[in-house]
PDB file with one MODEL, atoms N, CA, C and O in Angstrom:
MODEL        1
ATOM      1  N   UNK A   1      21.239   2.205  -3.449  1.00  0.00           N
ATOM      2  CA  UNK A   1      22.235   3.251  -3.483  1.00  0.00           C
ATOM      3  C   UNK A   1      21.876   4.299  -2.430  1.00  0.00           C
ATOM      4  O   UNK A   1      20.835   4.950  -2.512  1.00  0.00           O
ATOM      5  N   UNK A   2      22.881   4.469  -1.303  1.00  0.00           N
ATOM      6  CA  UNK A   2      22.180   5.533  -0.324  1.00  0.00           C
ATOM      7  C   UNK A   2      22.215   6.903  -0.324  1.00  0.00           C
ATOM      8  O   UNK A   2      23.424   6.959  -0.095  1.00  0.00           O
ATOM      9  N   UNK A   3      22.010   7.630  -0.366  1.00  0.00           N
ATOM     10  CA  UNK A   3      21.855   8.804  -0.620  1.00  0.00           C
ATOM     11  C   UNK A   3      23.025   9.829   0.116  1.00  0.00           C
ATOM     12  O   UNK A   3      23.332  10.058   1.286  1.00  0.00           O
ATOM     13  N   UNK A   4      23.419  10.228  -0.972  1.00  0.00           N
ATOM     14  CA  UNK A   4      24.596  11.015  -0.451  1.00  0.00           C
ATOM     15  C   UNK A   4      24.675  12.233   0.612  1.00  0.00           C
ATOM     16  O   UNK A   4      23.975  13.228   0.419  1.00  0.00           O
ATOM     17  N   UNK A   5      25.448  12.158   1.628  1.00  0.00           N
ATOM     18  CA  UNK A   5      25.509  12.790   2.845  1.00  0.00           C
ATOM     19  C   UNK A   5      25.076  13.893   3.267  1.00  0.00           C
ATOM     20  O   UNK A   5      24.373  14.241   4.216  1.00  0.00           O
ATOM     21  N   UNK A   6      26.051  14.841   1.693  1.00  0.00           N
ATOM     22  CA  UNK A   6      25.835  16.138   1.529  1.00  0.00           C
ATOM     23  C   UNK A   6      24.613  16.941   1.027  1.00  0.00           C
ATOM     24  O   UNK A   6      24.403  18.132   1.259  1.00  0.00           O
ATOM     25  N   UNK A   7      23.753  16.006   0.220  1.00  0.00           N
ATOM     26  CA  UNK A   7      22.529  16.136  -0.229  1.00  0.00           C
ATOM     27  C   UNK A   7      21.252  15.837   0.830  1.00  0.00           C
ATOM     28  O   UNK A   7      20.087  16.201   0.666  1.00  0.00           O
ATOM     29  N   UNK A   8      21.728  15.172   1.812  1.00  0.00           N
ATOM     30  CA  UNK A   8      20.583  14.505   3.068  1.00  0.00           C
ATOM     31  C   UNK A   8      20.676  15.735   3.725  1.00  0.00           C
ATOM     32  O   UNK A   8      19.770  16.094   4.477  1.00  0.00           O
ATOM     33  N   UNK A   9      21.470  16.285   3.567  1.00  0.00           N
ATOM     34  CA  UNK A   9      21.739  17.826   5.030  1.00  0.00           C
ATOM     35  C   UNK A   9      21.317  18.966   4.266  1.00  0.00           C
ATOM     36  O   UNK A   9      21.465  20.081   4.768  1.00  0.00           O
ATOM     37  N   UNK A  10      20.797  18.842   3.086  1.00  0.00           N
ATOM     38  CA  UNK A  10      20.486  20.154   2.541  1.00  0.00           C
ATOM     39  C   UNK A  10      18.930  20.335   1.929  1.00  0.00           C
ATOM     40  O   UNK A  10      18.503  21.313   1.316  1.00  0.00           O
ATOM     41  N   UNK A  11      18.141  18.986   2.310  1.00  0.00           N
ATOM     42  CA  UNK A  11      16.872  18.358   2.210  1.00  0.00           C
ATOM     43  C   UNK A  11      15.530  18.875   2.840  1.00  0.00           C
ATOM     44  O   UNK A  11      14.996  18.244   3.753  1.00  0.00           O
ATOM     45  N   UNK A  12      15.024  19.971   2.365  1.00  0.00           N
ATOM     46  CA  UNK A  12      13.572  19.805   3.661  1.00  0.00           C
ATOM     47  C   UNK A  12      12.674  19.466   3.016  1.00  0.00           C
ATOM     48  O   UNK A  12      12.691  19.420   1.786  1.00  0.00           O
ATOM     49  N   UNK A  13      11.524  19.104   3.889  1.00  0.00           N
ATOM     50  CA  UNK A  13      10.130  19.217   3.586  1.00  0.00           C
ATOM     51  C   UNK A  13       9.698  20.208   2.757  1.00  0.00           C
ATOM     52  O   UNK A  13       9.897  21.372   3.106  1.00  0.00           O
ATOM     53  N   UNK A  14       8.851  19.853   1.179  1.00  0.00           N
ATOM     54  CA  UNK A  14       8.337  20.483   0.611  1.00  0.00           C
ATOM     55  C   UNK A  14       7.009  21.441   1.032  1.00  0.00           C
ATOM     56  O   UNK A  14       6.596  22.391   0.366  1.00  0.00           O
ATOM     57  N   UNK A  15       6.363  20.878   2.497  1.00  0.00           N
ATOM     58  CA  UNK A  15       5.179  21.125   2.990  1.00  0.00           C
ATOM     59  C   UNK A  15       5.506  21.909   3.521  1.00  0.00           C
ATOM     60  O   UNK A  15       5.181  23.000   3.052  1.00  0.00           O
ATOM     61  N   UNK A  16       6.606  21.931   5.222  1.00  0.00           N
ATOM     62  CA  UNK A  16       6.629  22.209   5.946  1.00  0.00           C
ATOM     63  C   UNK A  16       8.181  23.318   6.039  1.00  0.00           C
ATOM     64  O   UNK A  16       8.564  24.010   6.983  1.00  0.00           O
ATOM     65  N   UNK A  17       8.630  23.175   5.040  1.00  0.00           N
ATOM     66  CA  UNK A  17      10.226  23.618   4.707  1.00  0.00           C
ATOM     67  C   UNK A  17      11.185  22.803   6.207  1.00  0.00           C
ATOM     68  O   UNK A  17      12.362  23.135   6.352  1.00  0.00           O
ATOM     69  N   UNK A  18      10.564  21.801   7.185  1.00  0.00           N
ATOM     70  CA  UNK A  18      11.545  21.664   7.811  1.00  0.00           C
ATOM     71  C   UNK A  18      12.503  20.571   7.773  1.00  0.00           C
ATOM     72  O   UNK A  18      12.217  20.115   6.666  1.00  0.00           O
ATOM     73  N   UNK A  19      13.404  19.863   8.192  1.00  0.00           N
ATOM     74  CA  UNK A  19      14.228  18.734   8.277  1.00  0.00           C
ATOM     75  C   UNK A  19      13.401  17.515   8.388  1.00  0.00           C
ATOM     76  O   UNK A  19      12.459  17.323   9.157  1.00  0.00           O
ATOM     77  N   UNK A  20      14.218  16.216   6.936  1.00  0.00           N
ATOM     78  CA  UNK A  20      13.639  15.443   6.876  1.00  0.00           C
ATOM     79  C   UNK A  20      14.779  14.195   7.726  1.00  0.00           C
ATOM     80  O   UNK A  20      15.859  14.613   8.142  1.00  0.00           O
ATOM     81  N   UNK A  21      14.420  12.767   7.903  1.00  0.00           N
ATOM     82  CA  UNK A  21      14.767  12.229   8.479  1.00  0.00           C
ATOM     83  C   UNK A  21      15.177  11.395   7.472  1.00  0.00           C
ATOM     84  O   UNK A  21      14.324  11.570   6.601  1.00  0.00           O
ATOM     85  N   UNK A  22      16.122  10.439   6.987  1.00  0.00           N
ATOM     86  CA  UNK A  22      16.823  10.020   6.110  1.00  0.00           C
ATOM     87  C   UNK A  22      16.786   8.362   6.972  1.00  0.00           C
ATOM     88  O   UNK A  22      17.496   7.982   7.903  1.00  0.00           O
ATOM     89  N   UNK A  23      15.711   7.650   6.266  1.00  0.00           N
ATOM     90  CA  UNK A  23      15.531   6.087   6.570  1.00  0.00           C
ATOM     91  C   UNK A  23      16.101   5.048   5.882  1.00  0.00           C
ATOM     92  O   UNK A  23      15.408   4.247   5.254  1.00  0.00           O
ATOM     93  N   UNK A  24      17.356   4.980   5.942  1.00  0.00           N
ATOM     94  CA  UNK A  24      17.992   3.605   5.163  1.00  0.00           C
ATOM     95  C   UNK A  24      17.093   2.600   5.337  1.00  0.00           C
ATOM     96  O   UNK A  24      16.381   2.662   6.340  1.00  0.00           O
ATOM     97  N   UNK A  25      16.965   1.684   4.581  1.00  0.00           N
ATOM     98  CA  UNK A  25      16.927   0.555   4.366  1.00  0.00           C
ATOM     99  C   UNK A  25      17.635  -0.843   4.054  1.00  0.00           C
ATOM    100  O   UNK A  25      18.817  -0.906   3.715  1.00  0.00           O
ATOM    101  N   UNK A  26      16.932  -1.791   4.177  1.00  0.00           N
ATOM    102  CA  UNK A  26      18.977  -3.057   4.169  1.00  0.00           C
ATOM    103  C   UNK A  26      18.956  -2.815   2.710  1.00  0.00           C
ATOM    104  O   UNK A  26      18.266  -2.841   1.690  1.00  0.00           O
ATOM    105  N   UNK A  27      19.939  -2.603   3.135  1.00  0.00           N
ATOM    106  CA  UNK A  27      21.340  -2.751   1.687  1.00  0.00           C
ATOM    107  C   UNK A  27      20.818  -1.381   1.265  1.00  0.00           C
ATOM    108  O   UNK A  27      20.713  -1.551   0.050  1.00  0.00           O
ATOM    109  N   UNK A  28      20.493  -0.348   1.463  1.00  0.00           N
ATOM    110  CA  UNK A  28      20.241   0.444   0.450  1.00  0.00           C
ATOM    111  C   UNK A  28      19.273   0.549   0.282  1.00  0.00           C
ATOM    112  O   UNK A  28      18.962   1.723   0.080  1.00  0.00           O
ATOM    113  N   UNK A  29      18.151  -0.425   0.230  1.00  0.00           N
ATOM    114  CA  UNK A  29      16.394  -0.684  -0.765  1.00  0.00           C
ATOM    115  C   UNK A  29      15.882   0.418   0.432  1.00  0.00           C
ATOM    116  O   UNK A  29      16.433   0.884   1.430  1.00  0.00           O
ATOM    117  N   UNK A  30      14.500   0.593  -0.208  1.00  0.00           N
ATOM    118  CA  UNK A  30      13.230   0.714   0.359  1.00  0.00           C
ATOM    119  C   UNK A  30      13.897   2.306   1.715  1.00  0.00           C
ATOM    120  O   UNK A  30      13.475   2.492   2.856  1.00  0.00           O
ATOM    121  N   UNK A  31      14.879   3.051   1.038  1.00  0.00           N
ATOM    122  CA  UNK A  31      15.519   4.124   2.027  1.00  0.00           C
ATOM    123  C   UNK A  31      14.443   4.731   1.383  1.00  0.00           C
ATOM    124  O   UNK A  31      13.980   4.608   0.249  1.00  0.00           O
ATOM    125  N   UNK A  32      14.015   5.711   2.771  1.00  0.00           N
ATOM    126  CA  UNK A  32      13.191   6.920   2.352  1.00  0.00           C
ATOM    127  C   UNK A  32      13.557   8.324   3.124  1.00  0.00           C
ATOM    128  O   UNK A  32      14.488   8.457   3.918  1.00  0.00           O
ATOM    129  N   UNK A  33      12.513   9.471   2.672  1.00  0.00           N
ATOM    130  CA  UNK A  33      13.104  10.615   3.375  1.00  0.00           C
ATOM    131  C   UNK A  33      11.738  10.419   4.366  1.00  0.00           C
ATOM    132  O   UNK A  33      10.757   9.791   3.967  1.00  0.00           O
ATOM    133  N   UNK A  34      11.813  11.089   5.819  1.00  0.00           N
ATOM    134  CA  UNK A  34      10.166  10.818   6.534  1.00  0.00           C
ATOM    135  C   UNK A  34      10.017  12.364   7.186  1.00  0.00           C
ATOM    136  O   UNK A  34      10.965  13.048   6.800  1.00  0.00           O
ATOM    137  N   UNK A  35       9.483  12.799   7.697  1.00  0.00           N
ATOM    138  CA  UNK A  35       8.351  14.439   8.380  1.00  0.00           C
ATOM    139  C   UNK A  35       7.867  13.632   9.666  1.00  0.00           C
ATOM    140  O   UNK A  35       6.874  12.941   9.895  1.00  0.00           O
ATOM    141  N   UNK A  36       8.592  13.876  10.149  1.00  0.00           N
ATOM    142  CA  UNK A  36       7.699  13.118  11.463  1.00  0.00           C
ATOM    143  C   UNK A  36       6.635  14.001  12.559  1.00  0.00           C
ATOM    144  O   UNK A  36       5.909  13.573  13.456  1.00  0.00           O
ATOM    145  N   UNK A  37       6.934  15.701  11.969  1.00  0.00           N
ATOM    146  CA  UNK A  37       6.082  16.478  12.159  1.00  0.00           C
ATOM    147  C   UNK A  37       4.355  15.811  11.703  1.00  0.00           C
ATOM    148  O   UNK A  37       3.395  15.397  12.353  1.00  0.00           O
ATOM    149  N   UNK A  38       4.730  16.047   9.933  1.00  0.00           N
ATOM    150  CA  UNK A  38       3.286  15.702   9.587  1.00  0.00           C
ATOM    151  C   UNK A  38       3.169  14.601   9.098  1.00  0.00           C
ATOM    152  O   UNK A  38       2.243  14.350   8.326  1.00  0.00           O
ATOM    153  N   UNK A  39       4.477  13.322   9.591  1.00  0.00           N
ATOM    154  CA  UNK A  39       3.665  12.008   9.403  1.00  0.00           C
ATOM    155  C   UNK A  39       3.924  11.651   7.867  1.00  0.00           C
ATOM    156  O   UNK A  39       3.293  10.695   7.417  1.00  0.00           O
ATOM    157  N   UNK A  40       4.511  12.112   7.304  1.00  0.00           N
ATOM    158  CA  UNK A  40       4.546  12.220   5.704  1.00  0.00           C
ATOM    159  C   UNK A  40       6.600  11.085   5.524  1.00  0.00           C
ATOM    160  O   UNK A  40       7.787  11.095   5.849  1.00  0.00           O
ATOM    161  N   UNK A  41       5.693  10.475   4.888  1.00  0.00           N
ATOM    162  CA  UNK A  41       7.329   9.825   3.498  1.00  0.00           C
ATOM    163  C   UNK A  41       7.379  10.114   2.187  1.00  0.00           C
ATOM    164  O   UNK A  41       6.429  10.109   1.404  1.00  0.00           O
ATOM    165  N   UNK A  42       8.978  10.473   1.867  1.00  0.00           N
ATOM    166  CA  UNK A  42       8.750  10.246   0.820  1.00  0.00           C
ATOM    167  C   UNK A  42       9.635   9.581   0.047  1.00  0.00           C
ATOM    168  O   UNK A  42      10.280   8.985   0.909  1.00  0.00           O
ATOM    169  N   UNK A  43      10.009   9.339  -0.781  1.00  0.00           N
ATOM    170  CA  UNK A  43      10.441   8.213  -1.118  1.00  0.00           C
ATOM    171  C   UNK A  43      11.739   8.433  -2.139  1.00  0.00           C
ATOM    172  O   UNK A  43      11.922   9.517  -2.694  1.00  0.00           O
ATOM    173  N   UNK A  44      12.712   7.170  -2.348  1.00  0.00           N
ATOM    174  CA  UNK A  44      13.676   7.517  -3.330  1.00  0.00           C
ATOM    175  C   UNK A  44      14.157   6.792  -3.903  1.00  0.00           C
ATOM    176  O   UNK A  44      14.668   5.712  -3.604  1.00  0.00           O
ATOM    177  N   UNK A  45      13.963   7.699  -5.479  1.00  0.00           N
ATOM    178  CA  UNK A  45      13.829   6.317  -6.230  1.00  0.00           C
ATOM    179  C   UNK A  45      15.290   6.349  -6.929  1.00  0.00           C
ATOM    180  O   UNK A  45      15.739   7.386  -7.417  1.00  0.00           O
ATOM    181  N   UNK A  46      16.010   5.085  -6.932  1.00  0.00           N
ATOM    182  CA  UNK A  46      17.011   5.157  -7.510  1.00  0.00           C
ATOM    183  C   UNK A  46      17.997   6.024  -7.799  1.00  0.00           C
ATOM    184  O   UNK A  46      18.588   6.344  -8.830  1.00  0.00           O
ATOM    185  N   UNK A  47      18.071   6.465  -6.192  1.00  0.00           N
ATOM    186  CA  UNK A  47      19.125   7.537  -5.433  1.00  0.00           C
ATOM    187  C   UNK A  47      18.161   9.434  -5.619  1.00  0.00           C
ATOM    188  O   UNK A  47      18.482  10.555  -5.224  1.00  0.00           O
ATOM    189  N   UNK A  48      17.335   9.071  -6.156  1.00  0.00           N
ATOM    190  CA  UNK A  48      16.728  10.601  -6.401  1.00  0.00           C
ATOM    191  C   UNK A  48      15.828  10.691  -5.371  1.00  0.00           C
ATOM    192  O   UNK A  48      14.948   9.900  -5.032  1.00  0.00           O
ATOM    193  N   UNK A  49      16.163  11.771  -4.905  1.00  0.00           N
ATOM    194  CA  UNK A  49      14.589  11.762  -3.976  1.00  0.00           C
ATOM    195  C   UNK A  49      13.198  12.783  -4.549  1.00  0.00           C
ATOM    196  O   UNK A  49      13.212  13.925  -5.010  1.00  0.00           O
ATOM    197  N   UNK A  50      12.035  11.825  -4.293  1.00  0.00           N
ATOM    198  CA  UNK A  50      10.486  12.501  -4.990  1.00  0.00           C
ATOM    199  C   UNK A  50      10.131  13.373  -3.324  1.00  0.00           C
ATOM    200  O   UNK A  50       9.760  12.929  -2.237  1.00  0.00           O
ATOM    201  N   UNK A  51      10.415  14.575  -3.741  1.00  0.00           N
ATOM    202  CA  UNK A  51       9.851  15.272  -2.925  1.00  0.00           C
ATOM    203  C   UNK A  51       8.461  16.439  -3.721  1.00  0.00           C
ATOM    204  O   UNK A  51       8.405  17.666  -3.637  1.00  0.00           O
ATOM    205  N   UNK A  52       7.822  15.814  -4.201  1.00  0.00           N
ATOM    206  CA  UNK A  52       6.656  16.316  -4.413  1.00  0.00           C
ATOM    207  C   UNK A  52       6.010  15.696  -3.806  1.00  0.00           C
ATOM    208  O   UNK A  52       6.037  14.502  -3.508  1.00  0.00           O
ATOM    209  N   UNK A  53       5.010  16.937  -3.450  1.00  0.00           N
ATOM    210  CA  UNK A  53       3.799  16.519  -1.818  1.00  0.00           C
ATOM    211  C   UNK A  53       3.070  15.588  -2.537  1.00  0.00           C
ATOM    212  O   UNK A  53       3.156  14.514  -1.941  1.00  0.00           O
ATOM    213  N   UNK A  54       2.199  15.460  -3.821  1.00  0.00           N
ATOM    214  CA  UNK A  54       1.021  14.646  -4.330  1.00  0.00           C
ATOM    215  C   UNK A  54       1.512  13.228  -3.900  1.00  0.00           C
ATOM    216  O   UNK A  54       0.744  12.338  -3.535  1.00  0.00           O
ATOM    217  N   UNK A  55       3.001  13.096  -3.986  1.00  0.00           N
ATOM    218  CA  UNK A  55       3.374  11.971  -4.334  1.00  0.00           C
ATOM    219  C   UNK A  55       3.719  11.469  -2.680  1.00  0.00           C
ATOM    220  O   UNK A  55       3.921  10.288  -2.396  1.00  0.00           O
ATOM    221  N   UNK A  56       3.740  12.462  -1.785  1.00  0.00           N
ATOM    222  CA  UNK A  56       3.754  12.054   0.035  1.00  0.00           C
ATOM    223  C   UNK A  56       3.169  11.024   0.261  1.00  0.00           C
ATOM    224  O   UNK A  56       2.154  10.946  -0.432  1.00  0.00           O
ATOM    225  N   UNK A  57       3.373   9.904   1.121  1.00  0.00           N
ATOM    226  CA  UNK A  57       2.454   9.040   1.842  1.00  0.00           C
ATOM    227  C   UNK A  57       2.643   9.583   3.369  1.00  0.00           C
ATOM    228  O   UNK A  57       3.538  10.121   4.019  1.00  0.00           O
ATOM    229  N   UNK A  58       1.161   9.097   3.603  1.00  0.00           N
ATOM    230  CA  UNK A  58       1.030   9.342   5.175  1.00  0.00           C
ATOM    231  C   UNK A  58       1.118   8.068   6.112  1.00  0.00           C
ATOM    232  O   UNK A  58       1.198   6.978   5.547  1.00  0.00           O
ATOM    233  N   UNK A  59       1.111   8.106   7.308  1.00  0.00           N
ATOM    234  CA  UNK A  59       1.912   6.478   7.755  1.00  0.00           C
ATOM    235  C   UNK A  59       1.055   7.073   9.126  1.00  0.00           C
ATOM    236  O   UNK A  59       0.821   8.166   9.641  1.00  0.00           O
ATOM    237  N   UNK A  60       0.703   5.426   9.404  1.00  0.00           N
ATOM    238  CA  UNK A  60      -0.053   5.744  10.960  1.00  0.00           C
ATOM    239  C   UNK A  60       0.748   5.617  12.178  1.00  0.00           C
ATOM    240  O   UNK A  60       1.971   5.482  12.212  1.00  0.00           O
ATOM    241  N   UNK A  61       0.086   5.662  13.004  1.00  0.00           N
ATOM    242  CA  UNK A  61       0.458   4.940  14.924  1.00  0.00           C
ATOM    243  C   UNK A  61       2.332   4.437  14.299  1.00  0.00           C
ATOM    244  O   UNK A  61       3.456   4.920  14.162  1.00  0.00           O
ATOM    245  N   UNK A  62       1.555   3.164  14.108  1.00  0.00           N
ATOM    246  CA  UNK A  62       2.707   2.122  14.227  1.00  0.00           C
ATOM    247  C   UNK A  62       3.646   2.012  13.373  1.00  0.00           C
ATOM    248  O   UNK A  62       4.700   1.491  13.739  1.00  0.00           O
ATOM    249  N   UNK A  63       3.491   2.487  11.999  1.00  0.00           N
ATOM    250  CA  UNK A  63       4.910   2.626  10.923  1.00  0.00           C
ATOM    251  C   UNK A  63       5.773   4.246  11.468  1.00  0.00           C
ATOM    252  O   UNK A  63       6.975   4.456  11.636  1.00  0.00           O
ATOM    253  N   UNK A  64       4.841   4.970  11.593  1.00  0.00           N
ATOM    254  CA  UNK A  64       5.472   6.208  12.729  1.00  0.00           C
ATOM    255  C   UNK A  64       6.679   5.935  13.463  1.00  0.00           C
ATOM    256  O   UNK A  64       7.829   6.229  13.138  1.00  0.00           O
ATOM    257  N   UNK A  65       6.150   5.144  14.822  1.00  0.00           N
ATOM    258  CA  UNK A  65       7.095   4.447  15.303  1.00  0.00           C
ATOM    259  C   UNK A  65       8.208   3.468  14.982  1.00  0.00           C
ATOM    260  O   UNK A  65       9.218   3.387  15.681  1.00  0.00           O
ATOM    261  N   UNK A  66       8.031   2.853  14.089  1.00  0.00           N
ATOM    262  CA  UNK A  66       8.974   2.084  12.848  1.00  0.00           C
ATOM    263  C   UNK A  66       9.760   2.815  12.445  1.00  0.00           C
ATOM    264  O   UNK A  66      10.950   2.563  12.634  1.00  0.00           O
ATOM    265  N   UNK A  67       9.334   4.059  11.699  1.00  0.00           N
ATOM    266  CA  UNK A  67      10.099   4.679  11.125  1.00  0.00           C
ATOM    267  C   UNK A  67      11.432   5.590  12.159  1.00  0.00           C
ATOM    268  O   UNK A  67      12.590   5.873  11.855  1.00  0.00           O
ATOM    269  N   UNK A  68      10.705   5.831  13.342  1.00  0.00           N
ATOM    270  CA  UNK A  68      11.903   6.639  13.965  1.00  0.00           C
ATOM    271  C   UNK A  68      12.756   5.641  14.874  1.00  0.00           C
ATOM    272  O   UNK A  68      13.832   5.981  15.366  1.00  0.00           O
ATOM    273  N   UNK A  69      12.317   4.670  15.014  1.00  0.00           N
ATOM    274  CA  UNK A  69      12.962   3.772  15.693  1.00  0.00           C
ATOM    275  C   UNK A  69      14.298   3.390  14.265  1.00  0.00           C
ATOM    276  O   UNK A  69      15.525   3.407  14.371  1.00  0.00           O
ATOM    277  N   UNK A  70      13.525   3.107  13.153  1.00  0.00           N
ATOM    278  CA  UNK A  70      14.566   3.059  12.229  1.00  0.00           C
ATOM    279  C   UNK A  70      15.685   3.805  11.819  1.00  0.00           C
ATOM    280  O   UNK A  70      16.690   3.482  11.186  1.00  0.00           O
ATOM    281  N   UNK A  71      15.046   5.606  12.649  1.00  0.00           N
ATOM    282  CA  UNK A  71      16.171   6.758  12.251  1.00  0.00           C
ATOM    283  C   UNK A  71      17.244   6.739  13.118  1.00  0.00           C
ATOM    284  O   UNK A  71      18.229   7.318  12.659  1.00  0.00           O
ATOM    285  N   UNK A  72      17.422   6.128  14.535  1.00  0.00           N
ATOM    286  CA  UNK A  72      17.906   5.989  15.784  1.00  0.00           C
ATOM    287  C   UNK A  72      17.575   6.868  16.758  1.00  0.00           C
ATOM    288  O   UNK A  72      18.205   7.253  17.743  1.00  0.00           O
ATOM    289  N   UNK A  73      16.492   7.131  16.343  1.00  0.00           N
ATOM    290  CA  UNK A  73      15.888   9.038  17.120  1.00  0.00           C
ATOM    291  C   UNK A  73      14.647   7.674  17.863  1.00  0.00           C
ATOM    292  O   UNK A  73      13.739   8.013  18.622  1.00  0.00           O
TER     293      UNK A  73
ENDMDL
END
């Protein structure tokens, strides 16, 4: 379920308060929100998004690049 439009534009970073990047996934799955400042995902579960930091993953080099290649940025 992808995350609704109006809710993606009103989204920041819990860390950083700035704009997150909104990563679909096929069909819907495995969409996340990403910080490409500090490298941070986070994730959404069944249209909700977990924006608590504990729950952040950090992503190296190469999912980095994955990921923004995935944003069209």
């Amino acid at each position: 379920m992808p995350l609704d439009a109006f809710l993606r534009e009103r989204l920041v970073c819990p860390q950083d308060h700035g704009e997150l990047l909104y990563i679909e996934g096929n069909g819907g799955s495995d969409e996340v929100l990403y910080n490409p400042r500090l490298r941070q995902v986070y994730r959404i579960d069944d249209g909700i998004p977990v924006l608590l930091i504990p729950e952040a993953r950090s992503v190296d080099d190469a999912e980095h690049d994955a990921l923004i290649a995935r944003s069209g940025g």
